[in-house]
N, C-alpha and C positions, 0 to 999 in steps of 0.2 A: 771065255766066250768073247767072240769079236764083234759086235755088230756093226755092218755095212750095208750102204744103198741106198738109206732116204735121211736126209737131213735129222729130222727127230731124232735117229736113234746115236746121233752124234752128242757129247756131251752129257751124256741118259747114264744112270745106273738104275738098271732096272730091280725091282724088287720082288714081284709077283707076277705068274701069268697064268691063266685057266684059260681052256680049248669050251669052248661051245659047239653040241656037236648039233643042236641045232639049227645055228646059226650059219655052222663050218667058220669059225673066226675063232682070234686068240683076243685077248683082252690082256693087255697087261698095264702095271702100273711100275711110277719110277719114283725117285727117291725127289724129286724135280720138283714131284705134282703133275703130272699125266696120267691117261687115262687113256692108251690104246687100241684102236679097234683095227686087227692087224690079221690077214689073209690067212691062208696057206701056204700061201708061197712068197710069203713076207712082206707084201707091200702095207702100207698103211692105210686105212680107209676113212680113220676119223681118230682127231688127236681132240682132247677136252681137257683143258688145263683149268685146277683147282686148288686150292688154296693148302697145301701141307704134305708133310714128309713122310707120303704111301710108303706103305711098308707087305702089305698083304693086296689078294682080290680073291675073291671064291663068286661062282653061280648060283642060285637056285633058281631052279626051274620047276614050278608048280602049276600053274595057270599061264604068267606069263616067264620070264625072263629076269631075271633082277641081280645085279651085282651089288654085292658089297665088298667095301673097299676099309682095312686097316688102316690105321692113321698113327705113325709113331708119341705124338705131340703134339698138345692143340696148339692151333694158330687164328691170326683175327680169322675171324668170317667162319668157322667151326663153334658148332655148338655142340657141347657133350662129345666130342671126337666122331661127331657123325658130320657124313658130306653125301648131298644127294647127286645123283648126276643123271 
């Protein structure tokens, strides 16, 4: 896979990505520490950079909306390999 076209995805090994089809948005995470909130047609809408070596990202959608994010390795600022975002 190649990714091109916006900055972010330059440098990026991306790890995870889940489709919300609520939302109509991809979420993915990279190996970096991001936190992508990325179109349909690929642009980016919101990058959140966080502290460790994303490995996973899943959805549930119950009430609201809520991701959680795998964490290879803690790092400072993780407690228990949880990271809220």
């Amino acid at each position: 896979m190649q990714l091109v076209g916006n900055k972010y995805f330059y440098n990026t090994e991306p790890s995870g990505i889940v489709w919300s089809a609520q939302s109509s948005l991809f979420y993915m995470v990279s190996d970096d520490g991001r936190v992508m909130e990325i179109t349909d047609d690929g642009l980016i809408n919101r990058v959140v950079e966080v502290p460790g070596d994303l490995e996973a990202i899943t959805l549930v959608t119950e009430r609201r909306q809520k991701l959680y994010i795998g964490v290879e390795r803690n790092h400072i600022g993780q407690r228990n390999n949880t990271i809220l975002v």
